[in-house]
ZADO-1210 file (C-alpha; in nm, 4 decimals, padded with zeros to 6 digits):
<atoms>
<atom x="-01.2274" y="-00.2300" z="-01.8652" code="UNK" pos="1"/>
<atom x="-00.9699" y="-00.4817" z="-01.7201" code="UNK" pos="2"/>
<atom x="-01.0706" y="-00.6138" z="-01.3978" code="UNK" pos="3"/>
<atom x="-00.8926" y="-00.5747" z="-01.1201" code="UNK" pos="4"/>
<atom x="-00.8002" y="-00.8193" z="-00.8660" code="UNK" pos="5"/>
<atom x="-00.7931" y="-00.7388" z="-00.4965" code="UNK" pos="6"/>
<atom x="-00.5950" y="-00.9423" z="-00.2382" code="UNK" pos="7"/>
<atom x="-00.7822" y="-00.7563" z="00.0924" code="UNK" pos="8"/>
<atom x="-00.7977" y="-00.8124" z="00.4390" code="UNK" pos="9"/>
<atom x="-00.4776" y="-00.7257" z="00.5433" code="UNK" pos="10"/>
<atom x="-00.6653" y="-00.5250" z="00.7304" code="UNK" pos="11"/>
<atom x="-01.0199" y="-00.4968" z="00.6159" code="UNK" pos="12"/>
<atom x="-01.0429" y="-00.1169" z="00.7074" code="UNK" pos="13"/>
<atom x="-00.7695" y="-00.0677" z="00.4278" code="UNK" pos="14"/>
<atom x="-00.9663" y="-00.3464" z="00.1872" code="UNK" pos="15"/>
<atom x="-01.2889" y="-00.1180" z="00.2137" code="UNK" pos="16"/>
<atom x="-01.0861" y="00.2303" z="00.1224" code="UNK" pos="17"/>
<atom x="-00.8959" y="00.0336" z="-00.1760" code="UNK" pos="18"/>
<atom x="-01.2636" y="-00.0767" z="-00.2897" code="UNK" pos="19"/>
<atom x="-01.3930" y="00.3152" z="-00.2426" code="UNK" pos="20"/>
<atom x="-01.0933" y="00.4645" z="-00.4008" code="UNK" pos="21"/>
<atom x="-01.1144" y="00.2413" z="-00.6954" code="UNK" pos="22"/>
<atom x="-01.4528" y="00.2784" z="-00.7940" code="UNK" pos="23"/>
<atom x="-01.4270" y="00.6711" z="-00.6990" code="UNK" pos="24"/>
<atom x="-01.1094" y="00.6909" z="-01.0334" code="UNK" pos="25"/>
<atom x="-01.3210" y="00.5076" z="-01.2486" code="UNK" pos="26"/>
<atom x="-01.6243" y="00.7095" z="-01.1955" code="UNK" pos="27"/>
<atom x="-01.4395" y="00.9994" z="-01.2469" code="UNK" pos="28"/>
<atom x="-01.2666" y="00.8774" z="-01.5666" code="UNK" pos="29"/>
<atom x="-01.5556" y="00.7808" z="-01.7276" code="UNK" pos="30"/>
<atom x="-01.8349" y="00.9514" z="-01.5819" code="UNK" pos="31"/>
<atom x="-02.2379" y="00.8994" z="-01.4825" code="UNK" pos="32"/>
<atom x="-02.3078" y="00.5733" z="-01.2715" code="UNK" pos="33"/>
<atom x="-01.9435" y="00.3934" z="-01.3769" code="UNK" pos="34"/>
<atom x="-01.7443" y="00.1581" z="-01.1326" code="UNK" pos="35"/>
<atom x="-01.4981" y="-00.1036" z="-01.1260" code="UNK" pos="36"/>
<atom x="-01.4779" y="-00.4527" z="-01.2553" code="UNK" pos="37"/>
<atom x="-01.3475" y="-00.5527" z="-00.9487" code="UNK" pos="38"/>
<atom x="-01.2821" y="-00.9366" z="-00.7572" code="UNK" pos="39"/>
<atom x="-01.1727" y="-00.9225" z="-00.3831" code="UNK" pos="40"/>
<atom x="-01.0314" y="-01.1659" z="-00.2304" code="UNK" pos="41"/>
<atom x="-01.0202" y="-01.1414" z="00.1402" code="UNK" pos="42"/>
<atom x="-00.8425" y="-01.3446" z="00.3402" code="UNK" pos="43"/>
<atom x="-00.8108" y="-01.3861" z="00.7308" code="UNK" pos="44"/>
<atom x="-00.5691" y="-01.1580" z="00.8666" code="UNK" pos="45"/>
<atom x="-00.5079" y="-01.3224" z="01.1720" code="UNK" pos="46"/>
<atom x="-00.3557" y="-01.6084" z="00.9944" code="UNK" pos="47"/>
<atom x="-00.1320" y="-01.3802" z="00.7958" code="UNK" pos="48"/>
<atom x="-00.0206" y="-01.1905" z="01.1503" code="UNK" pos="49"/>
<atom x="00.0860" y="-01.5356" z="01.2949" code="UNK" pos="50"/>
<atom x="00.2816" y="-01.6234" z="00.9813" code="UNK" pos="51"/>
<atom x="00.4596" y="-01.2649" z="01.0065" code="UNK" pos="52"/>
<atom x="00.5077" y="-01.3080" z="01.3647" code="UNK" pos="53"/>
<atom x="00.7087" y="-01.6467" z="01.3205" code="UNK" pos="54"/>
<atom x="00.8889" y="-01.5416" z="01.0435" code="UNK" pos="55"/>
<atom x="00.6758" y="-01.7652" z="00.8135" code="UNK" pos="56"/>
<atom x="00.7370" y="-01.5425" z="00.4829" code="UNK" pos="57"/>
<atom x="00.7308" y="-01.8356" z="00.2481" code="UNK" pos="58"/>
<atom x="00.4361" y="-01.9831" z="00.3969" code="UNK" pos="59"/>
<atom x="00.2701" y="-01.6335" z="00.3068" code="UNK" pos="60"/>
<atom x="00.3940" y="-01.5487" z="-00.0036" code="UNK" pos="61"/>
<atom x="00.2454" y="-01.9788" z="-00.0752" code="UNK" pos="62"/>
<atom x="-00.0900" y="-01.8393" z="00.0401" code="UNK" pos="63"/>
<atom x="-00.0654" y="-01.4555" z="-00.1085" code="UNK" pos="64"/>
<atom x="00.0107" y="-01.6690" z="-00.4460" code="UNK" pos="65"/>
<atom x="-00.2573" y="-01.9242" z="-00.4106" code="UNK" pos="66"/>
<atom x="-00.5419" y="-01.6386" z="-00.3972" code="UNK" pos="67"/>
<atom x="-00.3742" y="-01.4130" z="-00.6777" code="UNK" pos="68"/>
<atom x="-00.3999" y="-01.7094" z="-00.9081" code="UNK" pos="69"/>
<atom x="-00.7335" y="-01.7562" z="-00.7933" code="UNK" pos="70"/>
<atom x="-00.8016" y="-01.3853" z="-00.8925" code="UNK" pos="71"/>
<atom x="-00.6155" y="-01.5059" z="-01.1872" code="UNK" pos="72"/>
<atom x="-00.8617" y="-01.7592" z="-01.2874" code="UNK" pos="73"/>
<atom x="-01.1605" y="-01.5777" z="-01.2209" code="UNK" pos="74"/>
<atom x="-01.0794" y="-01.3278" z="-01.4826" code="UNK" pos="75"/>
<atom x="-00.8290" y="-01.0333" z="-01.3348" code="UNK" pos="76"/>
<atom x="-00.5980" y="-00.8705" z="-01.5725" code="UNK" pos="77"/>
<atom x="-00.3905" y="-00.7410" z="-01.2661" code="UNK" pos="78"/>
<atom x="-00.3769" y="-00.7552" z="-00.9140" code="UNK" pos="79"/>
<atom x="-00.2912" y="-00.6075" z="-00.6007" code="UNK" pos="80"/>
<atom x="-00.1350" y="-00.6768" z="-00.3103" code="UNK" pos="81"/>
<atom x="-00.3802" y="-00.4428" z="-00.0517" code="UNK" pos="82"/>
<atom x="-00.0901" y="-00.4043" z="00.2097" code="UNK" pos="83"/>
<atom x="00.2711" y="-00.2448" z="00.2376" code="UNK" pos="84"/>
<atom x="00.3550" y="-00.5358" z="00.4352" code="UNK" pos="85"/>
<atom x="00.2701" y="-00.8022" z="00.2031" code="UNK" pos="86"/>
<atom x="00.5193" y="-00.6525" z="-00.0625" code="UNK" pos="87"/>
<atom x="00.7973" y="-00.8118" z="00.1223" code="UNK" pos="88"/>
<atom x="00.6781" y="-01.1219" z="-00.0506" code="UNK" pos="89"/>
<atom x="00.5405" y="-00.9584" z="-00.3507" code="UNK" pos="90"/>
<atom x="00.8135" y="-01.0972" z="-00.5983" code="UNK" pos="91"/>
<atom x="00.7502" y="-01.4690" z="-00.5244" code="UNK" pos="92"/>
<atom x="00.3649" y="-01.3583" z="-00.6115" code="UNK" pos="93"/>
<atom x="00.4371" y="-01.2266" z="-00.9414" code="UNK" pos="94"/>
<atom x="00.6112" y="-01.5464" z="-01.0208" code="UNK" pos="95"/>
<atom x="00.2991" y="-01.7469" z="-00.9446" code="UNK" pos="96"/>
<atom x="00.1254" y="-01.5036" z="-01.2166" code="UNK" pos="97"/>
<atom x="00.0916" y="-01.4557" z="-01.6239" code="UNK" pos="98"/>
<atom x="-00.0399" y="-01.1309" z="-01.5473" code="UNK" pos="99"/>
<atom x="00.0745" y="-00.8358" z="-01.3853" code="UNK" pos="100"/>
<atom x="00.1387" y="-00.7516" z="-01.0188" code="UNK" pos="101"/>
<atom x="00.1029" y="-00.3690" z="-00.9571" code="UNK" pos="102"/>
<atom x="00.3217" y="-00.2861" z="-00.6783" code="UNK" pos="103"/>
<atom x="00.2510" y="-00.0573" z="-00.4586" code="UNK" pos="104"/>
<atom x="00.6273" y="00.0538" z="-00.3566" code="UNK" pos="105"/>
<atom x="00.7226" y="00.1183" z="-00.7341" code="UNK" pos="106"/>
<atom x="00.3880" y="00.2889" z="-00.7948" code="UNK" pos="107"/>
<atom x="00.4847" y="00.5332" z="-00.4746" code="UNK" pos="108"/>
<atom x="00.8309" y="00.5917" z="-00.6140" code="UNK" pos="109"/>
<atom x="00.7322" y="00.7245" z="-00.9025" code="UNK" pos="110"/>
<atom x="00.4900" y="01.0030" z="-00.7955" code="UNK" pos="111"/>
<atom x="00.7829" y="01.0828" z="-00.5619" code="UNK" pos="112"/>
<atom x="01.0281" y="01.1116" z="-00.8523" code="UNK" pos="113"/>
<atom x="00.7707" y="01.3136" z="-01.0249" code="UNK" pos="114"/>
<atom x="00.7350" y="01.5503" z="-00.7397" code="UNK" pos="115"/>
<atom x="01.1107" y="01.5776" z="-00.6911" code="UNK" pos="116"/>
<atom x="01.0971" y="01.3668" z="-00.3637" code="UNK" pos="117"/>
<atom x="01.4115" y="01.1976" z="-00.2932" code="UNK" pos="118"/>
<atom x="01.3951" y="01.1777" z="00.0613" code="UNK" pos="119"/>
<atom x="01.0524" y="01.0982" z="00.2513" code="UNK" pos="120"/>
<atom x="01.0201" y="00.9440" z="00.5580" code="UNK" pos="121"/>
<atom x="00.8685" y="00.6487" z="00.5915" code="UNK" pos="122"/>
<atom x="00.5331" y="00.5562" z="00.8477" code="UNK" pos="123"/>
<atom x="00.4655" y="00.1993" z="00.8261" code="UNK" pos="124"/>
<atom x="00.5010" y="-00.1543" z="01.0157" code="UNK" pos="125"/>
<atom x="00.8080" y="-00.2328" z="01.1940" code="UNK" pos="126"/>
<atom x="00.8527" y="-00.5346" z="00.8781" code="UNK" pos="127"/>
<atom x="00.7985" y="-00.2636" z="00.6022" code="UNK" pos="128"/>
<atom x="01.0526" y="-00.0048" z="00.7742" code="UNK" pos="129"/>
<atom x="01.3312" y="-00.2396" z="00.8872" code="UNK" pos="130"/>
<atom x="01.3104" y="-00.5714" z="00.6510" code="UNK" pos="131"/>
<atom x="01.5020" y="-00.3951" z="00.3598" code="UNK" pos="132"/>
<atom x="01.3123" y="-00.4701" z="00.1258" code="UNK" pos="133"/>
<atom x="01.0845" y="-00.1457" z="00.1164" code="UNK" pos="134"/>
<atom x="01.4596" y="00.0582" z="00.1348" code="UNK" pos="135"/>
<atom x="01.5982" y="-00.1304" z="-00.1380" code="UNK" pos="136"/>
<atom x="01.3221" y="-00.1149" z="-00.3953" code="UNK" pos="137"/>
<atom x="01.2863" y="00.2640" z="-00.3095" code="UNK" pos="138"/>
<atom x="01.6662" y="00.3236" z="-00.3756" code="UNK" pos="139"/>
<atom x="01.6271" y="00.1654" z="-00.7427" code="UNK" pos="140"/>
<atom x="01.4520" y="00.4756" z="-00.8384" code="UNK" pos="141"/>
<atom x="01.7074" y="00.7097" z="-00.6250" code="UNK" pos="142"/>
<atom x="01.4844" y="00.7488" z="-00.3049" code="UNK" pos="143"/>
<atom x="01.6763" y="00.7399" z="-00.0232" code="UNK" pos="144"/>
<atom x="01.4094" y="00.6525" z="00.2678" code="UNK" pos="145"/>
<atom x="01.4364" y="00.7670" z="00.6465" code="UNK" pos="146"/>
<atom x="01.2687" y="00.5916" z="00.9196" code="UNK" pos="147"/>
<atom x="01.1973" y="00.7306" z="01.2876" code="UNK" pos="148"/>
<atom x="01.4257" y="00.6013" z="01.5396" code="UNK" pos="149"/>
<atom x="01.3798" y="00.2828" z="01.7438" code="UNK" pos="150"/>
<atom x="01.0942" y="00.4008" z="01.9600" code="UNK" pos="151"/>
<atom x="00.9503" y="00.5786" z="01.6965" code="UNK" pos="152"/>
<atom x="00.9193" y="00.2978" z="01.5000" code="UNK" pos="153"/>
<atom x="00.7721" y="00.0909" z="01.8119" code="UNK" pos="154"/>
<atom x="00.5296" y="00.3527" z="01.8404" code="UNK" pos="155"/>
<atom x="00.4393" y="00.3229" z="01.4882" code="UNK" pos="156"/>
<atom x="00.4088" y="-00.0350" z="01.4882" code="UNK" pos="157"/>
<atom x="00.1378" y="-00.0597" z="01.7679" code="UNK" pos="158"/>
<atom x="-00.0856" y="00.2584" z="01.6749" code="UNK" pos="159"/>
<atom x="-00.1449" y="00.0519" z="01.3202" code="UNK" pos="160"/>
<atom x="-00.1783" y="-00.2876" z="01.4512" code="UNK" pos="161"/>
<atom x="-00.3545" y="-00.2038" z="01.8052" code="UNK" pos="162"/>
<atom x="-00.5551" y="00.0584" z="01.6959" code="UNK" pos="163"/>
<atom x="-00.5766" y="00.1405" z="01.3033" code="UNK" pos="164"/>
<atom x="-00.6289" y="-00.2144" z="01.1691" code="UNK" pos="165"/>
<atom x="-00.8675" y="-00.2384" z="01.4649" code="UNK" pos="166"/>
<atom x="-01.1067" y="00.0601" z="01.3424" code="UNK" pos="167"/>
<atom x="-00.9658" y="00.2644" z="01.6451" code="UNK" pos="168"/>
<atom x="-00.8671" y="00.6348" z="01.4926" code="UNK" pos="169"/>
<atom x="-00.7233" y="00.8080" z="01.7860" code="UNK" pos="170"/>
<atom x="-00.6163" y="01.1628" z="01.8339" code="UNK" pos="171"/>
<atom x="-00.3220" y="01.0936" z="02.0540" code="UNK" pos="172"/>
<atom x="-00.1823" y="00.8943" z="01.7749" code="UNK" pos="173"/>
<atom x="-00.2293" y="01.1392" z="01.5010" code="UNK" pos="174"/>
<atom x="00.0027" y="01.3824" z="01.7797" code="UNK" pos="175"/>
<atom x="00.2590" y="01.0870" z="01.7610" code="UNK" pos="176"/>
<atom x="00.2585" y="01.0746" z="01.4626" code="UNK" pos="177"/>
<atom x="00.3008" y="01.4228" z="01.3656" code="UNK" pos="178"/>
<atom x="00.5371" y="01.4691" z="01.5960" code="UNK" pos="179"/>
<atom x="00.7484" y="01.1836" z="01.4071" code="UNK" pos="180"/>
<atom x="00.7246" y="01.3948" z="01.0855" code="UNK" pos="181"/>
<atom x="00.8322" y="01.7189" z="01.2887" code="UNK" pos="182"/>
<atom x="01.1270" y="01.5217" z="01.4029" code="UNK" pos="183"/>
<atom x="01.2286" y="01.3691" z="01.0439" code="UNK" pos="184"/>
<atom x="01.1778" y="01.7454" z="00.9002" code="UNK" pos="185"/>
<atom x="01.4547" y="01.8696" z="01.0831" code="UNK" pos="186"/>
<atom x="01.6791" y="01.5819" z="01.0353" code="UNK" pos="187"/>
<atom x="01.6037" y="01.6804" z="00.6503" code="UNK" pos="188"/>
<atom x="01.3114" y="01.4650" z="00.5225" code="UNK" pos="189"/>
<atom x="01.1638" y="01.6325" z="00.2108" code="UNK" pos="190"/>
<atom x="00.8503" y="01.4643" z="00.2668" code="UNK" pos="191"/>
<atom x="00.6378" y="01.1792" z="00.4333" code="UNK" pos="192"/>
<atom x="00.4783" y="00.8319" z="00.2713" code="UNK" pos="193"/>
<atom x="00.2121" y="00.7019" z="00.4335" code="UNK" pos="194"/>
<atom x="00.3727" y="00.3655" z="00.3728" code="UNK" pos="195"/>
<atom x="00.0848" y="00.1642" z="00.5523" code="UNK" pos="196"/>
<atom x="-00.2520" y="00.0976" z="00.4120" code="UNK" pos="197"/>
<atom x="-00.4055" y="00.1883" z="00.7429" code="UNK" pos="198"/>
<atom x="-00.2498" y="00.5242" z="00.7862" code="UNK" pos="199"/>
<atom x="-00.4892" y="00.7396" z="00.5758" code="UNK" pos="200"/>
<atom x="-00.7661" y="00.6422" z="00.8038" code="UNK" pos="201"/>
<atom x="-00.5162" y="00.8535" z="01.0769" code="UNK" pos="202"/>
<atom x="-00.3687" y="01.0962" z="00.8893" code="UNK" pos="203"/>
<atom x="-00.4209" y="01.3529" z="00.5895" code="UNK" pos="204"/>
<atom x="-00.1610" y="01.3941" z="00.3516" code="UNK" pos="205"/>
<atom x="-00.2249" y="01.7201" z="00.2366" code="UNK" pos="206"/>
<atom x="-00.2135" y="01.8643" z="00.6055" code="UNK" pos="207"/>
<atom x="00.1208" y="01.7434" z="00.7787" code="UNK" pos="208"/>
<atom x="00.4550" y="01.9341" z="00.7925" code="UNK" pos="209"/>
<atom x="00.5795" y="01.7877" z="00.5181" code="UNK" pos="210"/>
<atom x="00.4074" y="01.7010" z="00.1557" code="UNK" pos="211"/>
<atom x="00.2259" y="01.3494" z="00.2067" code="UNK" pos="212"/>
<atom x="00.2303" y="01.0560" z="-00.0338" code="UNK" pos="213"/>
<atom x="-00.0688" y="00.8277" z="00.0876" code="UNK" pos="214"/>
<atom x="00.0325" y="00.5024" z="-00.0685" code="UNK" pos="215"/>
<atom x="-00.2977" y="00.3286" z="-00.0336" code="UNK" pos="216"/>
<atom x="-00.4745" y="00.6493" z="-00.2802" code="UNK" pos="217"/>
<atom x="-00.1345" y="00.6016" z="-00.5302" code="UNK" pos="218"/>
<atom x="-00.1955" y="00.1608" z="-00.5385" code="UNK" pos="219"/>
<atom x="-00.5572" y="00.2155" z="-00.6006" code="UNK" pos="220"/>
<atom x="-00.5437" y="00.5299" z="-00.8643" code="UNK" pos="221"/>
<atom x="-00.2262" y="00.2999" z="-01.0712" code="UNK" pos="222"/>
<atom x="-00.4376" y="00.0212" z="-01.0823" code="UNK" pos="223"/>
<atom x="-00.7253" y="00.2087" z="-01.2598" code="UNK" pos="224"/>
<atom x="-00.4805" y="00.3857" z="-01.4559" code="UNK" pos="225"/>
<atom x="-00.3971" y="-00.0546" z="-01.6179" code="UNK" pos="226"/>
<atom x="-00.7447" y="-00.1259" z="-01.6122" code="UNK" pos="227"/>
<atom x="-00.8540" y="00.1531" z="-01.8705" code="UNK" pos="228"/>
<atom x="-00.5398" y="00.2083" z="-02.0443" code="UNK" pos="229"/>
<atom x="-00.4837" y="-00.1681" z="-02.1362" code="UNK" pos="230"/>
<atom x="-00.9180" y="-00.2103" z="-02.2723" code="UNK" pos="231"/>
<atom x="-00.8436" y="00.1346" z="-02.4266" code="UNK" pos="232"/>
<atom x="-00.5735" y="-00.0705" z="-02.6302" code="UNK" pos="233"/>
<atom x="-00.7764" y="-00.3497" z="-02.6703" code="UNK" pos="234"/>
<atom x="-01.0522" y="-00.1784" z="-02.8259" code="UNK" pos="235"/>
<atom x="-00.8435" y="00.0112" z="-03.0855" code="UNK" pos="236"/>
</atoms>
């Protein structure tokens, strides 16, 4: 198979589900004791937070390029970007690359177009829900996105970064949370994307009020998808 390039830590708890869910889709493609080619790269978070923080986006998209061409080098035949976030900078990475960058907001669009979605809401960092560039992207494929209101979206913000991306699963923020979907429901949301890598740790997107999208599962599941399809081509 192609392997696939990881560029984790951004939080680890989402690095370590991206590493399960990719070796659990090749196993079940192919069977018996299979797993992944895989290369992580994990960088320091905390030095990504400060650059997000200041506004630093070029400085991170400099160091989010540096490691995928590292991944590059070592051998992947695609990488990842293991964070919502991060995709704000995700077209200066692809530049930096000769091979491709599966992104995770394209990858999320088109199960929803397959489902019929055209109008989730959207759970994720303040920077994913009000930078544009998740909206934008999303209305390319005719996905109009909702986000929760100002508090909401406060609220959000903290539960991942306080508490998810610090291993802390709380019930009181699973109520928030659900309550946010409630809210976006009646306001005509046709369903919900868990739009940060953290979120699946908090919520299950087969059991909220309306049909979940966990983008974390979709990134992980496309990237397997490359990995076999492109050695199946290779092979015949």
């Amino acid at each position: 198979m192609q392997t696939i390039g990881l560029i984790g830590g951004m939080s680890f708890e989402s690095s370590a589900i991206y590493y399960r869910l990719v070796n659990e889709a090749v196993r079940n493609a192919r069977g018996g004791l299979h797993s992944a080619e895989v290369i992580l790269h994990s960088v320091d978070f905390q030095s990504i937070v400060t650059l997000q923080k200041a506004g630093r986006w070029d400085a991170a998209a400099d160091r989010l390029a540096s490691v995928a061409r590292s991944l590059e080098r070592s051998g992947a035949g695609c990488v990842l970007i293991c964070t919502n976030t991060m995709h704000l900078v995700a077209d200066a990475v692809q530049a930096s690359l000769s091979v491709p960058l599966i992104n995770i907001i394209d990858e999320t669009a088109t199960v929803l177009q397959a489902k019929g979605r055209r109008r989730p809401l959207l759970l994720a960092t303040r920077y994913t829900m009000e930078h544009g560039f998740y909206a934008e992207r999303m209305a390319r494929k005719g996905i109009d996105i909702l986000v929760p209101d100002e508090a909401g979206r406060a609220d959000a913000h903290s539960i991942i970064f306080d508490e998810l991306c610090a291993g802390q699963v709380c019930d009181n923020a699973r109520t928030r949370m659900i309550a946010m979907i409630e809210k976006a429901r009646l306001q005509g949301a046709d369903s919900v994307i868990l739009g940060c890598t953290e979120i699946c740790l908090l919520l299950d997107p087969d059991a909220l009020p309306l049909p979940g999208f966990d983008s974390t599962r979709i990134h992980a599941e496309a990237a397997v998808r490359f990995s076999l399809e492109k050695a199946e081509r290779a092979a015949a």
